[in-house]
LUMVEXKOL-645238 format. One record per residue (C-alpha): x, y, z; residue in one letter; residue number from 0. Coordinates in steps of 0.5 Angstrom, whole numbers, padded with zeros to 4 digits. Layout:
N
<kero x="X" y="Y" z="Z" residu="A" num="NUM"/>
...
***
This chain:
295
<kero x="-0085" y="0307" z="-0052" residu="X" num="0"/>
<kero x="-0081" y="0305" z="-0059" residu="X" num="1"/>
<kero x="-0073" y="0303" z="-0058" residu="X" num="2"/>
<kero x="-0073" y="0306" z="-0066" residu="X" num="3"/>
<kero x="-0074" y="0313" z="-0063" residu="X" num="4"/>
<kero x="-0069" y="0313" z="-0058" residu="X" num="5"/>
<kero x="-0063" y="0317" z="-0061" residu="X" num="6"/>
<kero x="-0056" y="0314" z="-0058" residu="X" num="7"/>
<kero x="-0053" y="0321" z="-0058" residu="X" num="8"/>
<kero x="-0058" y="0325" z="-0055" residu="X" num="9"/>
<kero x="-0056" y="0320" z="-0049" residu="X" num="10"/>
<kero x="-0049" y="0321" z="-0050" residu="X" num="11"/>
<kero x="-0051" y="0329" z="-0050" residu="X" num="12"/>
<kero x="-0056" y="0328" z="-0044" residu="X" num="13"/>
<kero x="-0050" y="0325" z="-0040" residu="X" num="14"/>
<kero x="-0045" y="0330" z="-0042" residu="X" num="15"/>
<kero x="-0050" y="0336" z="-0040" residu="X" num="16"/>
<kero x="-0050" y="0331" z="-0034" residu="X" num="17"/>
<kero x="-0044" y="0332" z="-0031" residu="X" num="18"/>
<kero x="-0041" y="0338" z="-0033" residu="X" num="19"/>
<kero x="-0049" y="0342" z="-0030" residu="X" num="20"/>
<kero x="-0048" y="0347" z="-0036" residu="X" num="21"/>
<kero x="-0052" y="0347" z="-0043" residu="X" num="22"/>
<kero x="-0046" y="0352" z="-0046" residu="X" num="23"/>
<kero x="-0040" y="0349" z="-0044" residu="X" num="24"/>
<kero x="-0043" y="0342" z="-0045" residu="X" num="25"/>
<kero x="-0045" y="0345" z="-0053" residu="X" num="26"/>
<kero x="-0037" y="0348" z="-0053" residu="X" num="27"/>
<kero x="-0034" y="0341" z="-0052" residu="X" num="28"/>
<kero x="-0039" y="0338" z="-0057" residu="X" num="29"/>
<kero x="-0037" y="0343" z="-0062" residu="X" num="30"/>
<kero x="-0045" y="0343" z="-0063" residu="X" num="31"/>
<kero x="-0049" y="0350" z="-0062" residu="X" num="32"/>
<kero x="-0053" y="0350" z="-0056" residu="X" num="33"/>
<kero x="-0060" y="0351" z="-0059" residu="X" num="34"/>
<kero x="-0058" y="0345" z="-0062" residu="X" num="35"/>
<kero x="-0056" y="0341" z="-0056" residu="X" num="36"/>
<kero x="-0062" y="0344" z="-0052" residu="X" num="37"/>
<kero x="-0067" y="0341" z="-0058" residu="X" num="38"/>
<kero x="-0064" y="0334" z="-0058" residu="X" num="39"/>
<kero x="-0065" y="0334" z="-0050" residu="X" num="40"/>
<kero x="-0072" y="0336" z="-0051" residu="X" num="41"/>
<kero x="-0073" y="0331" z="-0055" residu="X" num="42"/>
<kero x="-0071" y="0326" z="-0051" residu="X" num="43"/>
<kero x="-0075" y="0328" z="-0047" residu="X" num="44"/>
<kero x="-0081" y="0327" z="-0051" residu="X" num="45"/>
<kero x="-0079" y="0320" z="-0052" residu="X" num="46"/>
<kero x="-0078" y="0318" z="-0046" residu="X" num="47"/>
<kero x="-0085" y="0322" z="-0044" residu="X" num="48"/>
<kero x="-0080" y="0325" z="-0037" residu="X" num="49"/>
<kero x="-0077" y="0331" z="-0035" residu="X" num="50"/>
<kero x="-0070" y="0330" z="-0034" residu="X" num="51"/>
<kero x="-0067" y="0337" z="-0033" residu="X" num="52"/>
<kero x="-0069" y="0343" z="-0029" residu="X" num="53"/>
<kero x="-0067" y="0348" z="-0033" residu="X" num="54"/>
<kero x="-0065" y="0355" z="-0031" residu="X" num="55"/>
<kero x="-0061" y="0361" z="-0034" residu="X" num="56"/>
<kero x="-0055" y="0360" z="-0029" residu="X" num="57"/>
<kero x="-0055" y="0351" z="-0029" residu="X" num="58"/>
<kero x="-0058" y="0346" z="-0031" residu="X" num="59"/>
<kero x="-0060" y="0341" z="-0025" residu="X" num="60"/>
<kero x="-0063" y="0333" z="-0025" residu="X" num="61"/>
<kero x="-0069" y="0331" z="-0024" residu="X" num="62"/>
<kero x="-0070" y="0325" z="-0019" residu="X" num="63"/>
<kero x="-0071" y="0321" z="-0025" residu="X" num="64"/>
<kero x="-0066" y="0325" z="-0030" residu="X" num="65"/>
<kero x="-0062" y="0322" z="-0023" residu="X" num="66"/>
<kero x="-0063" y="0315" z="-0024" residu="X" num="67"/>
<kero x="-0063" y="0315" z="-0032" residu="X" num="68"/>
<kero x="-0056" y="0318" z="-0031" residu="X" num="69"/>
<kero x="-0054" y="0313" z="-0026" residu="X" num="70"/>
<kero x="-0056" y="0308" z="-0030" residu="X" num="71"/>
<kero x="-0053" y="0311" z="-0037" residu="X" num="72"/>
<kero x="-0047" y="0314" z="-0036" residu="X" num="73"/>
<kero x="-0043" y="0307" z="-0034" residu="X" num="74"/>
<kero x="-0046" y="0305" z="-0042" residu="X" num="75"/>
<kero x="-0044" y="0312" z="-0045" residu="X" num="76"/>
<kero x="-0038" y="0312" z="-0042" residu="X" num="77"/>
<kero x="-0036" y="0304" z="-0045" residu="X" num="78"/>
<kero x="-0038" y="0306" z="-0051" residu="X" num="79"/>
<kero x="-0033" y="0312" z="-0052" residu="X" num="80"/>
<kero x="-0028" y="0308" z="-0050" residu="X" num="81"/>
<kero x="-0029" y="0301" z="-0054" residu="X" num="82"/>
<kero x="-0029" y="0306" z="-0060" residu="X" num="83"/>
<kero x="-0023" y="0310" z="-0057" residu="X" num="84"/>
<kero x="-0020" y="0302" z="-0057" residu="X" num="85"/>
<kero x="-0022" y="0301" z="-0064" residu="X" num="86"/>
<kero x="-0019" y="0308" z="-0067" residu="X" num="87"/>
<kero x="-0013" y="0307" z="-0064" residu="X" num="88"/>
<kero x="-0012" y="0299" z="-0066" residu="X" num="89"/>
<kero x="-0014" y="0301" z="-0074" residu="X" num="90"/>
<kero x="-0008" y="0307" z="-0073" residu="X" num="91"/>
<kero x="-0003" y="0304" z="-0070" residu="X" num="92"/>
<kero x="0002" y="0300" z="-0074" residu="X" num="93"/>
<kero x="0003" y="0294" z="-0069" residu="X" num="94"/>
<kero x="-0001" y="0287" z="-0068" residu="X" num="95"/>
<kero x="-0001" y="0282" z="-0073" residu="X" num="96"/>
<kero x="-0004" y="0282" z="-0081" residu="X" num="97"/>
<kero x="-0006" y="0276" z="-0084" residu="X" num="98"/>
<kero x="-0006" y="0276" z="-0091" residu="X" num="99"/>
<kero x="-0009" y="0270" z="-0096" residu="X" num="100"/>
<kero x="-0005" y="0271" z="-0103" residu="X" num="101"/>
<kero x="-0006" y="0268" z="-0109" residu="X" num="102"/>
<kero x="0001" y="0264" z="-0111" residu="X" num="103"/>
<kero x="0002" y="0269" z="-0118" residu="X" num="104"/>
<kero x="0005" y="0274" z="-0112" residu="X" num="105"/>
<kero x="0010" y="0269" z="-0108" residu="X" num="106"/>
<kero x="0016" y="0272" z="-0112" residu="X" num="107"/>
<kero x="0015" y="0279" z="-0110" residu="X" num="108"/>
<kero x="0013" y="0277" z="-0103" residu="X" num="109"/>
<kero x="0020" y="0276" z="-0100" residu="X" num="110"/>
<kero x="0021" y="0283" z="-0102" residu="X" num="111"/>
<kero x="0015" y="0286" z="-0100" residu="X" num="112"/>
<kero x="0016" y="0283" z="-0093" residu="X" num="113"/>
<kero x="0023" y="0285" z="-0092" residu="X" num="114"/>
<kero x="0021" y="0292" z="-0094" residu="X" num="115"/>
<kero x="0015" y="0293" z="-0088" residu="X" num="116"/>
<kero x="0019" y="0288" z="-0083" residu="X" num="117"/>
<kero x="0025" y="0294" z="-0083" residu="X" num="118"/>
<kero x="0021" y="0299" z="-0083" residu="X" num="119"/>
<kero x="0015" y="0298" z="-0079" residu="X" num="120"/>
<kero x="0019" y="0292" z="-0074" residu="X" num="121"/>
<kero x="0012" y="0292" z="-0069" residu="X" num="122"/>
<kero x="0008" y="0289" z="-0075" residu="X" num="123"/>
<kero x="0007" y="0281" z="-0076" residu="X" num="124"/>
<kero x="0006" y="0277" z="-0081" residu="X" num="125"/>
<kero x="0002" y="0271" z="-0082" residu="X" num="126"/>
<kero x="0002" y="0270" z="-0091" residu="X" num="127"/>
<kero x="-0002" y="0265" z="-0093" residu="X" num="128"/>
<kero x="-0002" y="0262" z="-0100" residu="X" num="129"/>
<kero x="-0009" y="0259" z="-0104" residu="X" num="130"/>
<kero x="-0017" y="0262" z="-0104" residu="X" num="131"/>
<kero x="-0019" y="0259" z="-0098" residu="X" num="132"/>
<kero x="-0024" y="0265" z="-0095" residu="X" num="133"/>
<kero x="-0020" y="0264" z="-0087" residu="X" num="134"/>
<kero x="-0013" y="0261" z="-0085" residu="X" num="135"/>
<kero x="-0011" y="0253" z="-0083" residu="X" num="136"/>
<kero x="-0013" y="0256" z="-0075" residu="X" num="137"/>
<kero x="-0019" y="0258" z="-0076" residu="X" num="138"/>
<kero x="-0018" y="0266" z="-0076" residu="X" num="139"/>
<kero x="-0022" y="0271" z="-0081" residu="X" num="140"/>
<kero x="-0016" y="0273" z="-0086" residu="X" num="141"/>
<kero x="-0015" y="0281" z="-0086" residu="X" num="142"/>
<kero x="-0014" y="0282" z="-0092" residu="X" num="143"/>
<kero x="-0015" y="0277" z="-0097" residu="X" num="144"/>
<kero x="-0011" y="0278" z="-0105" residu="X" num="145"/>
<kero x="-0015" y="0275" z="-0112" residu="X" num="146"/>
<kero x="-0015" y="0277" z="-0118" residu="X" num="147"/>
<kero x="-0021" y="0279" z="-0123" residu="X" num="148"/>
<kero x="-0028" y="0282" z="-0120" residu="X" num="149"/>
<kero x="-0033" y="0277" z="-0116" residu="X" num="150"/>
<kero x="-0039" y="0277" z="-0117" residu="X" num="151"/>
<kero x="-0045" y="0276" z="-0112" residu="X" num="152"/>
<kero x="-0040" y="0277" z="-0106" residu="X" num="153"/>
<kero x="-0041" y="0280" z="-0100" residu="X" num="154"/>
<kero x="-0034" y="0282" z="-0099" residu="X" num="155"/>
<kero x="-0031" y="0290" z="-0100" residu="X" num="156"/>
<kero x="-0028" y="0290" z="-0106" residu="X" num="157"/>
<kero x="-0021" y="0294" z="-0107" residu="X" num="158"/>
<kero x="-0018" y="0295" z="-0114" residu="X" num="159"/>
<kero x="-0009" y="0295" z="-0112" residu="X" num="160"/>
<kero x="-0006" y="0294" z="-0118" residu="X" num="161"/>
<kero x="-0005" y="0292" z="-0125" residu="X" num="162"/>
<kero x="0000" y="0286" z="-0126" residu="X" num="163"/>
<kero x="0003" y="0285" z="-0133" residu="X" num="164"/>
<kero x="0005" y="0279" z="-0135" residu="X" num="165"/>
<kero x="0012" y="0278" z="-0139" residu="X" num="166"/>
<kero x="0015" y="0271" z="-0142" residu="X" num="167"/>
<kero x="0021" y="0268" z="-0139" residu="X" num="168"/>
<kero x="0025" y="0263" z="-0140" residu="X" num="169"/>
<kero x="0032" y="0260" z="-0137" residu="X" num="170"/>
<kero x="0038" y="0261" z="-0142" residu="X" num="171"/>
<kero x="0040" y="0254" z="-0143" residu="X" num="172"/>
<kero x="0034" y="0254" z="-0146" residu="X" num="173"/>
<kero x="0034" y="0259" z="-0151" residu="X" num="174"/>
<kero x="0042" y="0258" z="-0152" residu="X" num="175"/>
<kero x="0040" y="0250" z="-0154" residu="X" num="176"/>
<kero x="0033" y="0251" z="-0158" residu="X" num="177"/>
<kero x="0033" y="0259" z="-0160" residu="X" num="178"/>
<kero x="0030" y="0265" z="-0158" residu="X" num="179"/>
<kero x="0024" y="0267" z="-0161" residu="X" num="180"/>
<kero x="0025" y="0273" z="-0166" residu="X" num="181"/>
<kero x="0016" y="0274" z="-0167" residu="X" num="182"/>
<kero x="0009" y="0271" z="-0164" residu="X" num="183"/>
<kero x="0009" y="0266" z="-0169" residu="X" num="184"/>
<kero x="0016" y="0263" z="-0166" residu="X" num="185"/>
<kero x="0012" y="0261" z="-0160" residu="X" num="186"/>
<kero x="0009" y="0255" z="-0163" residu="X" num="187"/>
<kero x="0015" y="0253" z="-0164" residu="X" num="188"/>
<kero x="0017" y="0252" z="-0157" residu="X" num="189"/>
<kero x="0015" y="0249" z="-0151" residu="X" num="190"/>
<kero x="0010" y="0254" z="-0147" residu="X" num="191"/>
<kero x="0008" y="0253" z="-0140" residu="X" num="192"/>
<kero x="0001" y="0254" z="-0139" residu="X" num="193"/>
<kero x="-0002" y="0257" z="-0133" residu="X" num="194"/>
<kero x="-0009" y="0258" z="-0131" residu="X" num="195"/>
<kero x="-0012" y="0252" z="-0136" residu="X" num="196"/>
<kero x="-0010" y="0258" z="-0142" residu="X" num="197"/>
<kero x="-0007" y="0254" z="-0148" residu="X" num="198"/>
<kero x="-0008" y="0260" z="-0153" residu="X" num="199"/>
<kero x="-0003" y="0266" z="-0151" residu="X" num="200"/>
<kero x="-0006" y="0273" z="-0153" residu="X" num="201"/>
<kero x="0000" y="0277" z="-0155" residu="X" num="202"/>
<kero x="-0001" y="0285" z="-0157" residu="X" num="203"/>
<kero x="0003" y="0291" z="-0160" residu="X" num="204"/>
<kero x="0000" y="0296" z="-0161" residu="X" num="205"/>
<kero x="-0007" y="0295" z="-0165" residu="X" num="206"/>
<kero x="-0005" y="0288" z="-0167" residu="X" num="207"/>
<kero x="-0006" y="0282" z="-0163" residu="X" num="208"/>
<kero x="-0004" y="0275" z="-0164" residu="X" num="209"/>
<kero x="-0006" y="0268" z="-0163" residu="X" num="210"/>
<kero x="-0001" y="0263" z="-0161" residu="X" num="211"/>
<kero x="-0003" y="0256" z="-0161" residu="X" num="212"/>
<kero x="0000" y="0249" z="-0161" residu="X" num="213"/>
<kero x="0001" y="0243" z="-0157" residu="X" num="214"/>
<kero x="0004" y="0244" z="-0150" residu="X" num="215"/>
<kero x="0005" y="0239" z="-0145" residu="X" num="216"/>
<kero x="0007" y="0242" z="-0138" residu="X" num="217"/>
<kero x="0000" y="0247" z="-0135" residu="X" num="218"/>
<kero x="0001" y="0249" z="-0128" residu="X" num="219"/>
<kero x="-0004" y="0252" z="-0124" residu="X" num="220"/>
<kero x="0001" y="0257" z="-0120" residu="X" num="221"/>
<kero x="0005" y="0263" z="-0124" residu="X" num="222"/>
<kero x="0011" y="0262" z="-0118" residu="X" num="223"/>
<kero x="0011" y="0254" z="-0121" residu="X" num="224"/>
<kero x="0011" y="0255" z="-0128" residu="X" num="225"/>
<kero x="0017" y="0261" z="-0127" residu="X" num="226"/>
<kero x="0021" y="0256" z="-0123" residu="X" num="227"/>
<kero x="0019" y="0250" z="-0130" residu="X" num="228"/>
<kero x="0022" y="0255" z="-0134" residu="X" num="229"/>
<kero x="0028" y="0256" z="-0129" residu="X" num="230"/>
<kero x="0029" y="0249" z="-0130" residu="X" num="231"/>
<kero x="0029" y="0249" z="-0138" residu="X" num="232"/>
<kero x="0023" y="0246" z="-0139" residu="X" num="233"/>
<kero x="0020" y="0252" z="-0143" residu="X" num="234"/>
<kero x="0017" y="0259" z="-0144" residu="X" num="235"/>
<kero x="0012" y="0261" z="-0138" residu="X" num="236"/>
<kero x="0009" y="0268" z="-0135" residu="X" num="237"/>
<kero x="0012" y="0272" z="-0130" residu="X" num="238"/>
<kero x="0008" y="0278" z="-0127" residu="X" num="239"/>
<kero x="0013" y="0284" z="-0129" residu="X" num="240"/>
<kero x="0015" y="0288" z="-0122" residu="X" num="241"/>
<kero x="0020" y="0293" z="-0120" residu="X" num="242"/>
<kero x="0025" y="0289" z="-0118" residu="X" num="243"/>
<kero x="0025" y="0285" z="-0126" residu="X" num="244"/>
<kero x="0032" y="0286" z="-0128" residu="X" num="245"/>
<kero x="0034" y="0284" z="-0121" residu="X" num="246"/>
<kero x="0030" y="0277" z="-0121" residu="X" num="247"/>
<kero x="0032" y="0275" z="-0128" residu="X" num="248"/>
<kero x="0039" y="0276" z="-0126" residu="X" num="249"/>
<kero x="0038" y="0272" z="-0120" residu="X" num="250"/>
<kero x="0034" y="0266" z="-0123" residu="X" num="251"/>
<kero x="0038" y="0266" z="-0130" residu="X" num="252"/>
<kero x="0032" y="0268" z="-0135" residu="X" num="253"/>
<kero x="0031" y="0272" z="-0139" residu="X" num="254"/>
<kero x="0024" y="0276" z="-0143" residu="X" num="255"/>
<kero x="0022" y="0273" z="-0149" residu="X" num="256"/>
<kero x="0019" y="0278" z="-0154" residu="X" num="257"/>
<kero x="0019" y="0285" z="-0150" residu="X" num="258"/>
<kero x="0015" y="0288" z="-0155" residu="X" num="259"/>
<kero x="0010" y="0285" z="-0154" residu="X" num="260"/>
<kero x="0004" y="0285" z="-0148" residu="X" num="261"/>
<kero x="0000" y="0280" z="-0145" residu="X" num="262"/>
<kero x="-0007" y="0281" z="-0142" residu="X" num="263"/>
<kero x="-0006" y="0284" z="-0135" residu="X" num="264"/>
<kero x="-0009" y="0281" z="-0129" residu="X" num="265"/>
<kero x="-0013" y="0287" z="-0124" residu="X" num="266"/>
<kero x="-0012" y="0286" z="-0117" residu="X" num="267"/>
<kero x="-0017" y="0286" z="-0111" residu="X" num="268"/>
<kero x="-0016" y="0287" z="-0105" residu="X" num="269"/>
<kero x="-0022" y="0283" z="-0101" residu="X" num="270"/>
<kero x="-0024" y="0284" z="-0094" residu="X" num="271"/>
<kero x="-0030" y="0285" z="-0090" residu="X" num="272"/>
<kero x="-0029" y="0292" z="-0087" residu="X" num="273"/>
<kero x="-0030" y="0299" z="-0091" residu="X" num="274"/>
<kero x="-0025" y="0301" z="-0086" residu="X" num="275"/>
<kero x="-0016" y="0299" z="-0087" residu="X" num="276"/>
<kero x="-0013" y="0299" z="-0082" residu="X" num="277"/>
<kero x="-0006" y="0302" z="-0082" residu="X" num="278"/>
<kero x="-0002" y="0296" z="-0082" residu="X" num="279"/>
<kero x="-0007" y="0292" z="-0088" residu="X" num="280"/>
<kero x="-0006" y="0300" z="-0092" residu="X" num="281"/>
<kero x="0001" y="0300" z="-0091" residu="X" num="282"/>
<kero x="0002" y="0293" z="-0094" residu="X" num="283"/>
<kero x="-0002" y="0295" z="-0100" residu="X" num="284"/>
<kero x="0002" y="0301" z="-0101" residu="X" num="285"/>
<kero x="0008" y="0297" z="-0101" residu="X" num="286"/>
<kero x="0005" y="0292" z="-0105" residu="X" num="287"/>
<kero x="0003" y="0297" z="-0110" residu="X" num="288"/>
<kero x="0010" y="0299" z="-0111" residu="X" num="289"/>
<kero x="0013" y="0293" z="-0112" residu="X" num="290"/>
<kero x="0009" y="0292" z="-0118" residu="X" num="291"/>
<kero x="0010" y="0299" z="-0121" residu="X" num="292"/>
<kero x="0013" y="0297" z="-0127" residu="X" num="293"/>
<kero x="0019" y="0303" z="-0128" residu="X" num="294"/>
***
C-alpha cells in the first residue's frame, strides 16, 4: 500500500460515517451528496484492501476491522479539526501580538498609526521594529515585514500596500535666512539632504522632468533623519507625504518646497511567509494604507 493514495478526507469521511451509523445524515452535515460520500468510502476501501462497513439500507455497521481503524483514527481526525478550529480562530481574532519590521522612511507616520489601532482595537500588542533585518533582536520571525520595491528570487509573499509620494521640506528659518525656491533649477542652489545614496533628485510636473544636481554635503540613509536635518535648518529633504501633512509641517515647523512638482514615488510591500493575514496584520495595513492616503 502507497501513502500517496490515502486521501485524509476520506478518512475524515469514514470517522464521520463512523460515529453517527447513518450515510445520509452523515452526507447532510458534510454538505456533500450521499453518492459521493458512498463513492469515497469505497474507495478507501479499496486502498486499504479491507472492509470497513457493513452496509444496509437502514444502517451502516463496522467491521472488526472498520472497528480498529476507527479506534485508531478517530483520536487523530478529531486533532486535526481541532488544530484547524484553533488556527482559524487566532488568524480571525483581533487580539495577540503583530511583530512588525519597518523601514525607518515610515517612523513619522507610525505613532499615529499605532495611536489609532491602540484605541481601537485595545487587545492588539505591538512589537515595531525599525531596519531590514529578516527576524526580530529575540529571535521571532516577524509578522509582517515593510520594504520599499519589488525583491526578487525571495521566497517571501509579496503584498503591494501603498504608494509613498515624497514632498521637500525645509525649516522656515531656513527658507527665511537663504530664500525659498521659486523653481527646480533654485534647488542647486541650496543645501539639499540626500537620502538613499540619490545625489540627482528627479522632479516632474506634468510631461516635463527635470535633473537637479549639485554639490551636497550631508546624505543619510534614513528619510525620518534626513526630515529631522531639515528641522534643524541644515537644508531641504524629502518627507513622504500622509494624511496628517499639514498637521506634522505645523508641529515641525517646516514647509513644502515646490508643491508642484513630484518626486518618484516609492511603492510599498508588504513581505510575509504566509498567504493567509491574520486579522490583526490586516487591520494594521489598512490603517497604514489610510495614513498614506494622500487627500
Amino acid at each position: 500500500m502507497n501513502r500517496n493514495d490515502i486521501s485524509m478526507q476520506d478518512i475524515h469521511y469514514f470517522v464521520e460515517v463512523a460515529k453517527r451509523g447513518k450515510l445520509s445524515a452523515t452526507a447532510a452535515e458534510l454538505s456533500i451528496p450521499v453518492a459521493t460520500l458512498s463513492r469515497r468510502l469505497t474507495q478507501l476501501e479499496q486502498t486499504l484492501g479491507y472492509k470497513l462497513l457493513n452496509r444496509t439500507t437502514r444502517s451502516i455497521g463496522l467491521t472488526a476491522i472498520g472497528q480498529q481503524y476507527f479506534d485508531q483514527c478517530a483520536v487523530h481526525v478529531e486533532a486535526a479539526l481541532s488544530a484547524h478550529e484553533s488556527i482559524h480562530s487566532s488568524l480571525n481574532h483581533l487580539a495577540g501580538t503583530l511583530r512588525v519590521s519597518v523601514m525607518p522612511g515610515l517612523t513619522m507616520i507610525l505613532p499615529a498609526v499605532l495611536k489609532e489601532l491602540r484605541e481601537t482595537y485595545p487587545q492588539i500588542s505591538f512589537e515595531v521594529e525599525l531596519g531590514s533585518a529578516g527576524t526580530a533582536r529575540n529571535g521571532q520571525p516577524f509578522d509582517l515585514m515593510l520594504r520599499t520595491g519589488e525583491l526578487e528570487d525571495s521566497a517571501l509573499i509579496q503584498k503591494h500596500v501603498a504608494q509613498v509620494q515624497w514632498i521637500l521640506v525645509a525649516a522656515r528659518s531656513y527658507l527665511d535666512r537663504f530664500g525659498r525656491p521659486a523653481c527646480p533649477e533654485d534647488l542647486g542652489l541650496h543645501e539639499r539632504i540626500i537620502t538613499g545614496g540619490l545625489p540627482d533628485w528627479t522632479l516632474g510636473e506634468g510631461d516635463s522632468l527635470l535633473n537637479v544636481r549639485g554639490p551636497t554635503h550631508i546624505g543619510t540613509n534614513s528619510a525620518a533623519l534626513g526630515v529631522q536635518l531639515a528641522t534643524a535648518g541644515l537644508g531641504i529633504a524629502w518627507m513622504p507625504s500622509h494624511q496628517a501633512l499639514s498637521q506634522t509641517l505645523r508641529e515641525l515647523a517646516l514647509e513644502q518646497i515646490l508643491p508642484d512638482w513630484k518626486l518618484p514615488p516609492a511603492t510599498i510591500y508588504a513581505l510575509t511567509d504566509n498567504r493567509v493575514t491574520p486579522a490583526r496584520a490586516k487591520v494594521f495595513l489598512d490603517t497604514l494604507q489610510r495614513h498614506l492616503r494622500v487627500n
